[in-house]
Phi, psi and omega in degrees: 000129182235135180239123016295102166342099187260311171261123207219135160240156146228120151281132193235135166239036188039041140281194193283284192340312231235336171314315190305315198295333165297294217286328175292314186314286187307340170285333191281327147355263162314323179293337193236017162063017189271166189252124169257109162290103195302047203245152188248159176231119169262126169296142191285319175228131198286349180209161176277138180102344189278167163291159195282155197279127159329143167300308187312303199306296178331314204272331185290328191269328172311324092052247194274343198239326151320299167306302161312319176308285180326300170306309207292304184317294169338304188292299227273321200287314172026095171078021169205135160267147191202169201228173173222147171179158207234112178276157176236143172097190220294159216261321174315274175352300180303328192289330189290281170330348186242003137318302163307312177306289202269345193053068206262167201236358172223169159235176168196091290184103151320132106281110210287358156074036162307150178199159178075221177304305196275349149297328213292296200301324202255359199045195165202125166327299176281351168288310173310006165237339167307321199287342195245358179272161170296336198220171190287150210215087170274159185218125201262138186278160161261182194255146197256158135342081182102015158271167160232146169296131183325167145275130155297000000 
């Protein structure tokens, strides 16, 4: 881990949420002159209880979640360098495993600000990788209902 920040991961699964959490990487990015690593993780099984997705399906969504990363890059990244890549299997895990790989010296993590019941059923990604990385974790909140965003 190094400071100034030369490596930043943001993991996406391409909501607004995780769109905000790109715009923070990259401002912190630019500043430091850092490489941002760009990765998506497709779960290998889409619900608790289901069966695991056909191999063919997995690789058409990776695929397919590849293609997108590269498009996200294309628009957003302009004037920053990244790399992109697509993980398969439970999506914490994966953030880890790409946590393990790349050694990043920041992460910087969407959060969907769940609670109650829909924490309990749905868990959460971003604690289970705040409580297990290696490295420092920033966690960009979405924004609720009937808020407005701080001025900037």
């Amino acid at each position: 881990m190094a400071f100034p920040y030369q490596k930043i991961l943001c993991p996406i699964d391409f909501d607004q949420n995780s769109s905000n959490a790109l715009g923070r990487a990259i401002e912190i990015a630019l500043h430091f002159k850092a490489t941002i690593f760009l990765i998506h993780a497709v779960p290998l099984v889409a619900q608790f209880g289901e069966s695991p997705l056909p191999v063919d399906l997995s690789l058409d969504q990776q695929k397919a979640a590849l293609a997108k990363l590269n498009e996200i890059a294309r628009q957003k990244l302009n004037g920053v360098e990244h790399k992109t890549a697509v993980y398969a299997g439970d999506v914490a895990g994966s953030i880890l495993q790409a946590v393990d790989q790349i050694q990043p010296d920041l992460l910087v993590l969407a959060t969907h600000g769940r609670t109650g019941i829909a924490h309990l059923v749905l868990g959460s990604v971003a604690e289970a990788v705040v409580r297990r990385a290696s490295c420092p974790v920033l966690t960009i909140h979405g924004e609720q209902p009937g808020t407005h965003p701080a001025p900037r």
